[in-house]
C-alpha positions as CSV (number, residue, x, y, z in Angstrom):
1,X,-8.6,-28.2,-37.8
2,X,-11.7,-30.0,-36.5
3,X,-9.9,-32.7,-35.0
4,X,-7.3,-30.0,-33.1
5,X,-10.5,-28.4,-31.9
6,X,-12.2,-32.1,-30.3
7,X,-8.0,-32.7,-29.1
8,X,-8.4,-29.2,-27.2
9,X,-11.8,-29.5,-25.9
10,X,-11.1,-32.5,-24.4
11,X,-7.6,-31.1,-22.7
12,X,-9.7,-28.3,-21.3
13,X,-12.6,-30.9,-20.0
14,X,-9.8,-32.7,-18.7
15,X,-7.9,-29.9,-16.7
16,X,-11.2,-29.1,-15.4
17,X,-12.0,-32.2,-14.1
18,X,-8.0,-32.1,-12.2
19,X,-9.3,-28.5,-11.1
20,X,-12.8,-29.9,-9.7
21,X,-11.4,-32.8,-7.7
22,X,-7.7,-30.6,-6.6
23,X,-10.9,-28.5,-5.2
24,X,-12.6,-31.3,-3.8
25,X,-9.7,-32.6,-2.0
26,X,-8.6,-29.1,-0.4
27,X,-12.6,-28.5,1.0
28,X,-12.3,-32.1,2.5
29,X,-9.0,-31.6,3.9
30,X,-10.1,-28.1,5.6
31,X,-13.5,-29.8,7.0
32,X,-11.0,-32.6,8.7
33,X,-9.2,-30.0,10.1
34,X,-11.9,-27.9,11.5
35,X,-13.3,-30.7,12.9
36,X,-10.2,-31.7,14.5
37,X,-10.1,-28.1,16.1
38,X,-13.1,-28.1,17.3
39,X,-13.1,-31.5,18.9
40,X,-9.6,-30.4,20.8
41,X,-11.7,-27.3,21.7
42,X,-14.3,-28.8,22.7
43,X,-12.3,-31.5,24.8
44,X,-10.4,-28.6,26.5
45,X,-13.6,-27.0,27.9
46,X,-14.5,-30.0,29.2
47,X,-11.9,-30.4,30.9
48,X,-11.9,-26.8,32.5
49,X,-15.3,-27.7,33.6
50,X,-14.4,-30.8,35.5
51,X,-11.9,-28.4,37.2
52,X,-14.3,-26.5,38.4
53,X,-14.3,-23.6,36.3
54,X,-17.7,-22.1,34.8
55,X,-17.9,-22.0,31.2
56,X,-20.4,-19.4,29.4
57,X,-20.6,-20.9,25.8
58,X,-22.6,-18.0,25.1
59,X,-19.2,-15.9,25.4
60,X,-17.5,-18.4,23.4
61,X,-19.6,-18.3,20.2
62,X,-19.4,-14.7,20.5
63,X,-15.6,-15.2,20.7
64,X,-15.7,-17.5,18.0
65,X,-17.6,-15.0,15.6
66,X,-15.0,-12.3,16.1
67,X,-11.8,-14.2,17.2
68,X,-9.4,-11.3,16.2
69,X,-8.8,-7.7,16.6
70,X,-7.8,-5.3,14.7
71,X,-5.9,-2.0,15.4
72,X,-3.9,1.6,13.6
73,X,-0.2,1.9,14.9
74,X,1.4,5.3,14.3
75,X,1.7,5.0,10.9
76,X,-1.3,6.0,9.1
77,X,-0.9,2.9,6.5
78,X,-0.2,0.4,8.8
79,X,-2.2,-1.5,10.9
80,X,-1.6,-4.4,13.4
81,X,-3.8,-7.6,13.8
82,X,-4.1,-9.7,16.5
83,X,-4.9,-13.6,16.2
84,X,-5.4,-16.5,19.0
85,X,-2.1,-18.8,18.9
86,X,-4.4,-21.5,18.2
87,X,-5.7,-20.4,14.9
88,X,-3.0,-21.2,11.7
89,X,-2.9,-17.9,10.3
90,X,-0.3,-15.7,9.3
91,X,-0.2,-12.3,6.9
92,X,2.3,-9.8,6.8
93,X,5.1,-9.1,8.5
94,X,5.2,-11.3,11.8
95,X,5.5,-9.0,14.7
96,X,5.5,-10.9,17.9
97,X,3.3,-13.2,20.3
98,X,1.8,-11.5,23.2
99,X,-1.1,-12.5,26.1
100,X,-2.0,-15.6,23.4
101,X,-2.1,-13.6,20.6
102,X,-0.3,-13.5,17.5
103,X,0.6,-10.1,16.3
104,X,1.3,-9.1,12.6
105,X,1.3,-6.0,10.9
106,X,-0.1,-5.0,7.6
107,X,0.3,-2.5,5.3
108,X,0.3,-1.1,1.7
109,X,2.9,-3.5,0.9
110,X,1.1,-6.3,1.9
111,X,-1.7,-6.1,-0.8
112,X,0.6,-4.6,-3.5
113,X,3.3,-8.1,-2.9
114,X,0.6,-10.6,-3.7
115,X,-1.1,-11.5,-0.4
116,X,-4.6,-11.0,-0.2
117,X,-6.1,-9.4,3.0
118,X,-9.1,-11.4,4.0
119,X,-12.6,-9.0,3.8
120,X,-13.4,-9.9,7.3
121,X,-10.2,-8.2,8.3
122,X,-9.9,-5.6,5.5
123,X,-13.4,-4.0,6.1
124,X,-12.1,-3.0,9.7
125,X,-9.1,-0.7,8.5
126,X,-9.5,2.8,7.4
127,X,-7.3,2.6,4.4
128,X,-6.6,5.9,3.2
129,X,-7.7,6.2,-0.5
130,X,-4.5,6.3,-3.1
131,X,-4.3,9.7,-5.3
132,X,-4.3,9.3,-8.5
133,X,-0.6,10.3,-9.2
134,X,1.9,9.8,-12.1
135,X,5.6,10.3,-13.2
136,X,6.6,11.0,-16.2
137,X,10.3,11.9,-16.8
138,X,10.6,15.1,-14.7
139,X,6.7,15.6,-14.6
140,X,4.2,14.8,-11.8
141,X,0.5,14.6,-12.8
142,X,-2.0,14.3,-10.5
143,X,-5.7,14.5,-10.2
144,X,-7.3,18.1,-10.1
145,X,-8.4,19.2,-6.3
146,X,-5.4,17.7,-4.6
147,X,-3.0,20.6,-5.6
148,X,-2.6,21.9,-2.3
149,X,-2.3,18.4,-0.3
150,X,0.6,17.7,-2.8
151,X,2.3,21.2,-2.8
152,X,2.4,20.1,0.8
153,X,3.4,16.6,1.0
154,X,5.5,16.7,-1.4
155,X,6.2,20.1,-2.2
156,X,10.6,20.2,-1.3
157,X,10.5,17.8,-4.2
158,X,8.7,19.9,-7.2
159,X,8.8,23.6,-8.5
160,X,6.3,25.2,-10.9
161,X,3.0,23.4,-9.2
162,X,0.5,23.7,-11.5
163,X,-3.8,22.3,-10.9
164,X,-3.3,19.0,-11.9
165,X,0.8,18.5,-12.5
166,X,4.2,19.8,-11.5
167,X,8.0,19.7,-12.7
168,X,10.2,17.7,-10.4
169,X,13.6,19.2,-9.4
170,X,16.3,17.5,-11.1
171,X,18.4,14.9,-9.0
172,X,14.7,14.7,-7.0
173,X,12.6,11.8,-8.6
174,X,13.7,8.9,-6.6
175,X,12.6,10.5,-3.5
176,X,9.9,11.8,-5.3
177,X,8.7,8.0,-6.0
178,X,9.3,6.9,-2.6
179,X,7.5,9.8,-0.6
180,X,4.7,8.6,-2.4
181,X,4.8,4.9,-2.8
182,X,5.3,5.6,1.3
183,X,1.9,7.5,1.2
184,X,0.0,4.9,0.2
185,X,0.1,5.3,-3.7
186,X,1.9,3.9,-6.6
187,X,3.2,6.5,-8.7
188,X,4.3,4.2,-12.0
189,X,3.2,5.4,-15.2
190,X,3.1,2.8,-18.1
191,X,6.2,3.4,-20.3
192,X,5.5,0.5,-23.1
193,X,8.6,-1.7,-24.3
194,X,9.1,-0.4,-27.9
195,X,8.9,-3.5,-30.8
196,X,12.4,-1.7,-31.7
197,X,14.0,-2.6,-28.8
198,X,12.8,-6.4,-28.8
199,X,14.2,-9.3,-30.9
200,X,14.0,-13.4,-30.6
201,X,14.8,-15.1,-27.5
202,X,17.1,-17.8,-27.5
203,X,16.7,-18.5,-23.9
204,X,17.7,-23.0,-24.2
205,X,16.1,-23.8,-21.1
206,X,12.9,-21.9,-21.2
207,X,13.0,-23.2,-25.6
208,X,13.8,-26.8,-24.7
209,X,11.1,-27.2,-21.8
210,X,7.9,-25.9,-23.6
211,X,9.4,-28.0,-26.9
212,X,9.7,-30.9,-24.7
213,X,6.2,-30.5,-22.7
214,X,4.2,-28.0,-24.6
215,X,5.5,-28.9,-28.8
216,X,4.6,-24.8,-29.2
217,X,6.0,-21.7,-28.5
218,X,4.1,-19.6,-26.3
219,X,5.8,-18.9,-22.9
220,X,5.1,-19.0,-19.5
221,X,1.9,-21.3,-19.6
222,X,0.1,-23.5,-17.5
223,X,1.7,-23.6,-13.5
224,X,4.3,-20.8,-15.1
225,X,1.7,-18.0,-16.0
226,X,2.2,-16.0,-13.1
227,X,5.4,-15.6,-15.1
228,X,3.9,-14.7,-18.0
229,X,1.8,-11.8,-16.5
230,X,5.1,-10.5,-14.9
231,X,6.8,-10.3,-18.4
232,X,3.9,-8.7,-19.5
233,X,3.6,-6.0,-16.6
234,X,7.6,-5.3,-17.5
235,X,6.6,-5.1,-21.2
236,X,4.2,-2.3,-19.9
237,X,5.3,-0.3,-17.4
238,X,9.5,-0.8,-18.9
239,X,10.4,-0.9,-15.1
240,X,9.6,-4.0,-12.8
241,X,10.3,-5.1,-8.9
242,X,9.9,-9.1,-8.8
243,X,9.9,-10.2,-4.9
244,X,9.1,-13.8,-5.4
245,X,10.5,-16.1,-3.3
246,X,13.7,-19.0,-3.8
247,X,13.7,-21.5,-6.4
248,X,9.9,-19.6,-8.0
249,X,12.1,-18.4,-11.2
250,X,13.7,-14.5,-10.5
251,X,17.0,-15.8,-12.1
252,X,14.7,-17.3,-15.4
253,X,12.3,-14.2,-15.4
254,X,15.5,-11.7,-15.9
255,X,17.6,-13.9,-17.9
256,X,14.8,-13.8,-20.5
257,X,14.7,-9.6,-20.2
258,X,17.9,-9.4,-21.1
259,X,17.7,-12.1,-24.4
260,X,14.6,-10.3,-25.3
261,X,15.8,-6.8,-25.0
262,X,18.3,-5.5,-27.8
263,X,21.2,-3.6,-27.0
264,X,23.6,-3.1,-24.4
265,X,22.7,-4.3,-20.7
266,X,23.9,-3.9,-17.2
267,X,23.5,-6.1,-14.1
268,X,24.5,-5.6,-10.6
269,X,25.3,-8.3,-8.1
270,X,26.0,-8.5,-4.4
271,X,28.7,-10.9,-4.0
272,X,31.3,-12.5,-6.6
273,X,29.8,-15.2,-5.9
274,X,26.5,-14.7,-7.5
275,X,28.4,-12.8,-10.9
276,X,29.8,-16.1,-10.8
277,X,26.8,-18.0,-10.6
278,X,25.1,-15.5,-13.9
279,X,28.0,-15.9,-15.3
280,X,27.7,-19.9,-15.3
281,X,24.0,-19.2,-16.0
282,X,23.9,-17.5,-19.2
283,X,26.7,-19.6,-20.5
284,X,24.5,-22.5,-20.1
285,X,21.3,-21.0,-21.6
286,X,22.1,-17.9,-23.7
287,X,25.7,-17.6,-24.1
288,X,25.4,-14.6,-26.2
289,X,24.4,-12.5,-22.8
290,X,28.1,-12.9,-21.5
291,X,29.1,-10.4,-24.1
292,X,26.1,-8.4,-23.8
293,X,26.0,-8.2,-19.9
294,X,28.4,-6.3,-18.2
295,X,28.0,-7.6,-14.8
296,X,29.1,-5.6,-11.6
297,X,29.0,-5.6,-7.8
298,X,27.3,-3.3,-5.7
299,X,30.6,-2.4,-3.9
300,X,32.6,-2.2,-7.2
301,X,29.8,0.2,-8.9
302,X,29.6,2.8,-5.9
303,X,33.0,3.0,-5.2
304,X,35.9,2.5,-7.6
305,X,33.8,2.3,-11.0
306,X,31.6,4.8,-10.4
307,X,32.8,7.7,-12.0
308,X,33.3,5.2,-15.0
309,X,29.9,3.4,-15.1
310,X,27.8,7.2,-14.3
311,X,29.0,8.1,-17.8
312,X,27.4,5.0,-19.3
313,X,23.9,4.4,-21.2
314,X,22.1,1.1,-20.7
315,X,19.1,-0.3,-22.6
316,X,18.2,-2.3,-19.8
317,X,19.6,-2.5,-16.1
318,X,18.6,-5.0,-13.7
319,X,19.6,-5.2,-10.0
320,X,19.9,-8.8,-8.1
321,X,18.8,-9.4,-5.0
322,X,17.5,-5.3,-5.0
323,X,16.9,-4.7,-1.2
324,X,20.8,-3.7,-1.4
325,X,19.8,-1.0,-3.3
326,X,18.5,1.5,-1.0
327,X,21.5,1.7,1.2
328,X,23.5,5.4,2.0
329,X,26.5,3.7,-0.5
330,X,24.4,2.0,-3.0
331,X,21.3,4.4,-3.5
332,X,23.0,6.5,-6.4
333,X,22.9,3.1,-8.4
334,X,19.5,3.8,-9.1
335,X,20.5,7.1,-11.1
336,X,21.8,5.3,-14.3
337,X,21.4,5.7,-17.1
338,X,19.0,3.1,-18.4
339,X,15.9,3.0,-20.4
340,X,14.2,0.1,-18.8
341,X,15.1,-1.5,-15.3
342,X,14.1,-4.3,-12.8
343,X,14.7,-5.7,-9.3
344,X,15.0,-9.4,-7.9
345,X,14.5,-10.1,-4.2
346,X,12.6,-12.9,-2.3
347,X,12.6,-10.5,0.6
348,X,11.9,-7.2,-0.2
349,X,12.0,-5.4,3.3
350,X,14.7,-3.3,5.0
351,X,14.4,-3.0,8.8
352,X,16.1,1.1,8.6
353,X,12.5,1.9,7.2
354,X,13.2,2.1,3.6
355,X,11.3,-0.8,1.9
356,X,9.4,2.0,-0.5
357,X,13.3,2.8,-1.6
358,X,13.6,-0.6,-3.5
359,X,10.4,0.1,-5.0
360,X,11.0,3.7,-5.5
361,X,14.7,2.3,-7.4
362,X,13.6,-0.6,-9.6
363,X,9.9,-0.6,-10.4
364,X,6.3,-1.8,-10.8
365,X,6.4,-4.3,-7.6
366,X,4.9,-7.8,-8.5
367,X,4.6,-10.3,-6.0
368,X,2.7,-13.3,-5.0
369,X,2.2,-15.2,-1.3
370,X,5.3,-18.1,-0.7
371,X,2.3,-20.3,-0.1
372,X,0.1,-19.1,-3.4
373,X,3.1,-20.0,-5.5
374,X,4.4,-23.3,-3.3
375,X,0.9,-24.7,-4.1
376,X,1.2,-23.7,-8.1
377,X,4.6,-25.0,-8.6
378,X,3.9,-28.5,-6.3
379,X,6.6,-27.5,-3.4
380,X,6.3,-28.6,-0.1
381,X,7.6,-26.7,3.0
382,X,11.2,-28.4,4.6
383,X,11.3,-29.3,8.0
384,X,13.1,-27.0,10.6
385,X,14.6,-27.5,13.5
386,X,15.7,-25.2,16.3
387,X,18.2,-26.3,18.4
388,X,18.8,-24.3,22.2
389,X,22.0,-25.1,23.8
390,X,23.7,-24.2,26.8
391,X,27.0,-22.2,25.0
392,X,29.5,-22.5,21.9
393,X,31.3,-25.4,22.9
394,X,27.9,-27.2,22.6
395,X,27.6,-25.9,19.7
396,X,30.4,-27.1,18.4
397,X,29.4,-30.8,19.5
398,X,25.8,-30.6,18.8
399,X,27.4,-29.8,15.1
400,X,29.2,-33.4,15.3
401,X,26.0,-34.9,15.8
402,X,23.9,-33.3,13.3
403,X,26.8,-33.8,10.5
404,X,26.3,-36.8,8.4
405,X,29.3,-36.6,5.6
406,X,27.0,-39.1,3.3
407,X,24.8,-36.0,3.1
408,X,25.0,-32.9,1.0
409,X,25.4,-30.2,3.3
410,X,25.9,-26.6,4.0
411,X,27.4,-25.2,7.5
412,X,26.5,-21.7,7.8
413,X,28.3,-19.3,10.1
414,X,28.8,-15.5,10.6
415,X,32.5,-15.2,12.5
416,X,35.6,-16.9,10.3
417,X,37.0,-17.8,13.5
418,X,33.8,-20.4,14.0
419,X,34.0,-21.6,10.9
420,X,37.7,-22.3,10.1
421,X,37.4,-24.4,13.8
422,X,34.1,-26.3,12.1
423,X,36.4,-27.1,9.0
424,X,39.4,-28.2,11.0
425,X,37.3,-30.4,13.0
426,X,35.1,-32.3,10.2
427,X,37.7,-32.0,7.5
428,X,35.7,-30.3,5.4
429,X,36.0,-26.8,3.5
430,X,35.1,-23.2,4.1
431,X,33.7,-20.8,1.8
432,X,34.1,-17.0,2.6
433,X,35.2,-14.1,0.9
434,X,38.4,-14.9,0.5
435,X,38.0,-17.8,-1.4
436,X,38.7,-17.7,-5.3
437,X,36.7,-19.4,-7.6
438,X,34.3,-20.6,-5.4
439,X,31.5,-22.0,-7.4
440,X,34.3,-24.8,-8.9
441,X,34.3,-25.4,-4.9
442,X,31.0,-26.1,-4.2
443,X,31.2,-28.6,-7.2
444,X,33.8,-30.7,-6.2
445,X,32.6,-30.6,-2.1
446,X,29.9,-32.9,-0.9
447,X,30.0,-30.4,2.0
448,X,31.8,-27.0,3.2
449,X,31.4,-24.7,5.6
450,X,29.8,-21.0,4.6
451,X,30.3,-17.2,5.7
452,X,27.1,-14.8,4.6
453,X,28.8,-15.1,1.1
454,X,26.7,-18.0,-0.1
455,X,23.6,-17.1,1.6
456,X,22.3,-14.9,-1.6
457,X,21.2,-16.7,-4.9
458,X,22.7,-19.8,-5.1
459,X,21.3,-22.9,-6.4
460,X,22.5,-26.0,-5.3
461,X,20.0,-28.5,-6.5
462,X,21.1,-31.9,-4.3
463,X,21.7,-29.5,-1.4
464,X,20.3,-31.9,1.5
465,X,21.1,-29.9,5.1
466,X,21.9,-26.7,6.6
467,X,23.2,-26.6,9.9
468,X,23.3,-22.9,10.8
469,X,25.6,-22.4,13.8
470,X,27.1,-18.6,13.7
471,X,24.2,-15.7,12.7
472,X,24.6,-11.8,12.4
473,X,21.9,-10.9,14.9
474,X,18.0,-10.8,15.0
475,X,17.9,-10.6,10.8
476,X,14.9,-12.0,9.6
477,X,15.8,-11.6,5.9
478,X,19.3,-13.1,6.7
479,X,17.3,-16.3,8.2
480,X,15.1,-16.7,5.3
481,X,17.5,-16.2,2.4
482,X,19.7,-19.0,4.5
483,X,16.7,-21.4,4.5
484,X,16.2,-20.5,0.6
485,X,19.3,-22.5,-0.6
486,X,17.0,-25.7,0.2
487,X,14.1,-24.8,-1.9
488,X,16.5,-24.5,-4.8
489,X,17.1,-28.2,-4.1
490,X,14.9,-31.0,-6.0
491,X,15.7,-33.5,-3.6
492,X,13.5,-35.4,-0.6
493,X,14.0,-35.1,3.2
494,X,15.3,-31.9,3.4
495,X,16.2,-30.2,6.9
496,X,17.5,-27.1,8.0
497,X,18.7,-27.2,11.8
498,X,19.3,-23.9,13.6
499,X,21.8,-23.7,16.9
500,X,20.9,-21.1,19.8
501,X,22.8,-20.3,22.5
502,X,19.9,-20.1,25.5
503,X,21.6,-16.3,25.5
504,X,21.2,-15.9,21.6
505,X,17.6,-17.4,21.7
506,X,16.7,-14.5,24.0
507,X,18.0,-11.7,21.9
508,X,17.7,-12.7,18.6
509,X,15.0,-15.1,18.2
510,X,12.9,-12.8,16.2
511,X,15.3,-13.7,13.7
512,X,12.6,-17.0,13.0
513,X,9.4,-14.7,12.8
514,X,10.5,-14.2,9.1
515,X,10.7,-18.0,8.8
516,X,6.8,-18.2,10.2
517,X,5.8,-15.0,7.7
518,X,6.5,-17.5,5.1
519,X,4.5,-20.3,6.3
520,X,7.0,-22.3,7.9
521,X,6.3,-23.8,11.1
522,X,9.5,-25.3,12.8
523,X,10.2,-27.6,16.3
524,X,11.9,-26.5,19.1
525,X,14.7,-28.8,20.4
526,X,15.5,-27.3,23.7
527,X,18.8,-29.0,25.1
528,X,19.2,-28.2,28.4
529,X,16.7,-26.9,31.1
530,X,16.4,-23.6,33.0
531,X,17.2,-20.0,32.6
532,X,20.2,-19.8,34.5
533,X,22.9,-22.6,33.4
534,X,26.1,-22.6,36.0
535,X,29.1,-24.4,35.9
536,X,29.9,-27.7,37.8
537,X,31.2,-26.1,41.0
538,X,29.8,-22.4,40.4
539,X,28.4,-20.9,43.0
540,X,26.5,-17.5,43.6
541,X,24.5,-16.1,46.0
542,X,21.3,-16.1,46.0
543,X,20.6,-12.3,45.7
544,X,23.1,-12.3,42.7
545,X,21.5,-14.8,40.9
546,X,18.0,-13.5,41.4
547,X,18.6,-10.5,39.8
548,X,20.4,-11.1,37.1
549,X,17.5,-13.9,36.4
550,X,14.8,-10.9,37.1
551,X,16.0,-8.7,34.9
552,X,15.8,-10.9,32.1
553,X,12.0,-9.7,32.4
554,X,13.2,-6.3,30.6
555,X,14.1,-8.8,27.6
556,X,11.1,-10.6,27.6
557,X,8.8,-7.1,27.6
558,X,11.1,-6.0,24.6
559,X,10.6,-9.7,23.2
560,X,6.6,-9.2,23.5
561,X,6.5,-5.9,21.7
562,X,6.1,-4.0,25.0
563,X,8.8,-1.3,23.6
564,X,6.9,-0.6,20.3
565,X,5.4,2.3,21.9
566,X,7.1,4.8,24.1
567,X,7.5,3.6,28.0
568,X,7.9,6.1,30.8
569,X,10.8,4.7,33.4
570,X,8.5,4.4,35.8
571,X,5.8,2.5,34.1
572,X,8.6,-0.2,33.1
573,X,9.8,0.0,36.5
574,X,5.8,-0.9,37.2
575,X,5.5,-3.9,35.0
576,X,8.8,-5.4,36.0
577,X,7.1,-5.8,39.6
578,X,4.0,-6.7,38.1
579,X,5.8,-9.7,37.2
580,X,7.3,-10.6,40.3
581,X,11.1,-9.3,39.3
582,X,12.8,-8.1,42.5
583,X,15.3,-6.1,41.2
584,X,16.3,-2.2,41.8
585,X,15.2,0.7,40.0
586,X,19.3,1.1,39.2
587,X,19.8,-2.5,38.1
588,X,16.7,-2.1,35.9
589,X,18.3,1.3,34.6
590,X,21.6,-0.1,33.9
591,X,20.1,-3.2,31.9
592,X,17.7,-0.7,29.8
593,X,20.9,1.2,29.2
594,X,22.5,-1.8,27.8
595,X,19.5,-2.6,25.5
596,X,20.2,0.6,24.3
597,X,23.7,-0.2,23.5
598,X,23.0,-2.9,21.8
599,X,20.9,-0.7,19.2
600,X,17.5,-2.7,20.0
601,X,15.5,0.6,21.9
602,X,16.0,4.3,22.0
603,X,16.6,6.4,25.5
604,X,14.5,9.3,25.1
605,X,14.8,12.4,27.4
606,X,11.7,14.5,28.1
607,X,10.1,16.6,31.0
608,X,8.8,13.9,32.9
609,X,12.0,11.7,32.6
610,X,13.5,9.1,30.7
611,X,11.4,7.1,28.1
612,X,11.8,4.2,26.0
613,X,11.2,3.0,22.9
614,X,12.1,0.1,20.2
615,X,14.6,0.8,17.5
């Protein structure tokens, strides 16, 4: 015993040591840095002076002291912050870039997911304080003197409102949850795991890697204990959300819920793609969970199946890739029977407004920061590129050039039509939803061609490139879960190269903000030049080309956030000139009106006119 005691000491002495000089190294690094930055700064200043321009350094410490702003929007639990474009920061959800500012916006998700809010940025928002509210089965409780402020929030929701509690009206606790998880508050009561419901786990991958590194038991140590205190929220509250990124173990934490929990289990899937890919897992690691399992899709369960699987009684239910959930179709899924639940999803936001749903419809939410977890595990961010090319056809040769067959690779697309050309014309396969057994596919191909179907779950661990060519629109999630598939892979040198049309570049390039959210930081590759690319031979008039290049300033205002709050005609019509566009007020009308077509701003009638406003 003594001598176990002296072994462990020293371990501890040892990791301490690592700890001290991992430390060391990051303050060092960050000095070097600063440095640099303030040397550029300082050399840029310079040369504004020898320009002629008269520099108050006084102004500039003060600017350097309080280099960001903070501000409310209209939601009272939001706020947006603004940071110089010189300064590598990022929180939250990446809004836009506007007068040299960064703009992101933070709110009660952002703490509750795992990022921290710096204090110097925290201190400035007026954060609303949370009510001490609870759920349990069809009872509210809440804390006494806030009876009246509930019966009026929340009042549609609840009948017999007492001082300090309430009955919920059956069929009304989901809404219930997210009304107030939208407030600001999380309404999840502890419902413990029973003993009775737990047995052995005989989970071989998680069993042969601690035999093989740790020679004991205990799971979810060392770099994986932020795994360990999610199975142990679970084990407490009985209902979990766990939005960790790709490739940071969602697939490991829930297979080991379901060999833990006894009894019969339920899972529900996206694409038969990913029932595939459980399927494949639990038959290498706990083969026994194929009969205990039942897995479904999220079409299958809310339309066909439904008035089957309603009559049904889980132990345990667990919902992959949960931002689904929420949808009109798929929101009844969250009424089954089930005495404990969770949710997977490395992007846990909806763009319709309804990111407290998947909350609200799977659990406790546990999160943690991309980069926190990168830095734990030893990952290192691949390199992006973003391509800009004059039109498809140059996408379709810009594909040639980027395709090396020697390397594993994925093509992604959105259209078939795209993709069954890319197939014909490198020989390879495509993937969509009409393939069958698709999985055996991706086995036997060093590289295929992909529709959305493959962008969810799946691990390919040589996976070497992505060339995404065909997207559906300005989705942020869509671009992240695509970039995903490469931190599955274990392998060096990975890249990820994105095609743009200049056109789609325009109107969808938010699409990347999720990418920079998550810390990435990728390189423009612009190949051509100019806004306006003719054809050999083309020509226009003058007058014809100058407007239709003007009133691209109407997409670059929506592009810098101008829309977010409501704009009178006239003030738009304003700025446009401001800008030099030359335009009339009918071409600018017309162009709005197409905007508004396209979904990406409302047209809003009132007594002084027309208004606008992003969607």
């Amino acid at each position: 015993m003594k001598n176990q005691s002296i072994i462990k000491k020293g371990k501890i002495t040892e990791n301490l040591l690592e700890l001290q000089k991992d430390i060391e190294k990051k303050l060092n690094n960050f000095k070097f840095q600063t440095d640099k930055l303030q040397a550029e700064f300082e050399s840029t200043l310079i040369g504004l002076q020898k320009k002629g321009y008269k520099i108050d350094k006084e102004k500039i410490k003060e600017f350097m002291q309080k280099f960001w702003h903070t501000y409310p929007t209209k939601n009272i639990n939001e706020w947006e912050v603004a940071i110089p474009v010189f300064i590598p920061f990022n929180i939250g959800w990446f809004d836009r870039t506007e007068g040299g500012y960064n703009i992101f916006v933070i709110n009660k998700y952002t703490k509750w997911l795992g990022e921290e809010i710096p204090t110097f940025i925290s201190h400035e928002m007026n954060v609303p304080q949370a009510w001490q509210i609870s759920i349990d089965g069809n009872v509210i409780n809440f804390q006494e003197g806030i009876q009246e402020k509930v019966e009026e929030k929340f009042g549609k929701h609840l009948s017999l409102v007492e001082k300090n509690k309430a009955v919920i009206k059956q069929g009304h606790e989901f809404d219930l949850i997210a009304e107030i998880i939208e407030s600001g508050s999380l309404p999840f009561s502890p419902k413990p795991v029973l003993e009775s419901d737990l047995k052995e786990s005989d989970f071989t991958q998680i069993w042969n890697e601690l035999k093989e590194k740790y020679d004991k038991l205990e799971i979810f140590e060392g770099k994986y204990s932020f795994q360990g205190e999610a199975w142990k929220t679970f084990l407490k509250y009985g209902a979990l959300g766990i939005f960790w990124g790709m490739s940071f173990g969602k697939t490991i934490l829930g297979t080991y819920i379901f060999s833990r929990i006894d009894g019969k289990k339920a899972l529900v899937v996206p694409t038969k793609t990913l029932q595939e890919h459980w399927q494949q897992f639990f038959k290498w690691n706990c083969p026994r969970l194929l009969n205990e399992v039942e897995i479904f899709t999220y079409q299958g369960m809310s339309r066909g199946k439904w008035n089957e699987i309603r009559k049904k009684e889980f132990i345990v239910i667990g919902f992959d890739e949960c931002h689904f959930l929420p949808a009109d179709s798929f929101s009844r899924l969250g009424t089954i029977r089930a005495k404990y639940r969770f949710g997977l999803s490395a992007t846990p936001y909806r763009e319709d407004g309804r990111t407290n749903y998947i909350m609200a419809l799977t659990g406790f939410p546990v999160g943690l920061d991309w980069k926190t977890i990168m830095n734990i595990l030893g990952k290192e961010y691949h390199t992006v590129n973003v391509h800009i090319v004059k039109d498809l056809e140059s996408k379709y040769q810009l594909v040639k050039q980027l395709y090396n067959p020697e390397r594993r690779t994925i093509i992604f697309i959105n259209l078939l039509g795209i993709g069954r050309r890319i197939s014909d014309m490198l020989e390879i396969p495509m993937i969509s939803g009409e393939t069958k057994n698709r999985l055996e596919l991706i086995k036997k191909s060093k590289s295929f061609v992909a529709s959305r179907v493959l962008e969810l779950g799946i691990s390919i661990k040589d996976l070497e490139h992505i060339i995404e060519v065909d997207f559906l629109f300005g989705s942020r999630r869509e671009e992240v879960q695509r970039t995903g598939r490469l931190m599955h892979s274990i392998v060096e040198g990975k890249v990820h190269d994105i095609i743009f049309t200049k056109d789609e570049i325009e109107q969808y390039g938010k699409r990347l903000y999720g990418l920079y959210e998550k810390g990435f930081r990728y390189k423009i590759i612009p190949h051509i030049s100019g806004v306006q690319i003719q054809k050999a031979g083309e020509k226009k008039s003058k007058k014809t080309k100058t407007i239709k290049g003007d009133l691209n300033i109407i997409v670059e205002l929506f592009d810098e956030g101008y829309f977010v709050a409501e704009r009178k005609f006239g003030d738009i019509v304003s700025e446009f000139e401001k800008r030099g566009g030359k335009a009339d007020k009918s071409s600018i009308f017309k162009k709005l009106d197409t905007m508004v077509r396209q979904k990406k701003i409302f047209k809003i009638r009132g007594d002084g006119g027309y208004k606008f406003k992003q969607r």
